[in-house]
C-alpha positions in Angstrom: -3.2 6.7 5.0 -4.8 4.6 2.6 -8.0 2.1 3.3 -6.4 -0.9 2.8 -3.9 0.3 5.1 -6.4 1.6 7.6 -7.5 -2.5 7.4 -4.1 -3.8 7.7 -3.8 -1.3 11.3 -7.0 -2.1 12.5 -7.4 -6.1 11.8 -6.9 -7.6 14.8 -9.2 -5.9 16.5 -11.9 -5.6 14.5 -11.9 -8.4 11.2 -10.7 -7.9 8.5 -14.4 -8.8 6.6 -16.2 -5.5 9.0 -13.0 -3.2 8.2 -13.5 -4.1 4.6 -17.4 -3.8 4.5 -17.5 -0.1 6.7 -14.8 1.1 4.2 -16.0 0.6 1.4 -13.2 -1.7 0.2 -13.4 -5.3 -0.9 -11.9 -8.1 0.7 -9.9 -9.4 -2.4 -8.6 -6.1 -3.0 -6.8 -5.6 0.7 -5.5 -9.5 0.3 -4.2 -8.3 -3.1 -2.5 -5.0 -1.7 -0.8 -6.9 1.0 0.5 -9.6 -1.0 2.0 -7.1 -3.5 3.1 -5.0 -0.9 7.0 -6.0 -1.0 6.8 -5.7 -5.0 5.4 -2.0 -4.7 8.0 -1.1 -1.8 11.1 -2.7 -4.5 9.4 -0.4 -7.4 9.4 2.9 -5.2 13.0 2.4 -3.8 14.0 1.6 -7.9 12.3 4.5 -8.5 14.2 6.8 -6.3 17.5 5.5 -7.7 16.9 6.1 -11.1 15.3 9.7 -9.9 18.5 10.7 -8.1 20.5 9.8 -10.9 18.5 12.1 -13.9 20.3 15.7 -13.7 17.6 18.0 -12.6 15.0 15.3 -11.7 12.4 16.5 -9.0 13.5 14.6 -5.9 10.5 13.8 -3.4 
């Protein structure tokens, strides 16, 4: 699990401004990851396509 996940989990109980400060992480960035979210998800599902396709690809 990644930091800005770790936020994203933990938000509602703690704030998303303490999360960000006691890892390290800023504020601007975790906004940023979750609004890009959907775009990386559409990339790594893309990606796999194209993977399974290439003869002798590595397949993860």
């Amino acid at each position: 699990m990644n930091r800005f996940q770790c936020v994203a989990d933990l938000q509602r109980r703690h704030g998303v401004k303490r999360l960000c400060r006691i890892l390290g992480v800023s504020r601007s960035s975790f906004y940023y990851w979750r609004r890009t979210a959907a775009g990386r998800a559409a990339r790594q599902v893309a990606d796999a396509r194209l993977a399974a396709r290439i003869p002798g690809a590595l397949h993860d």
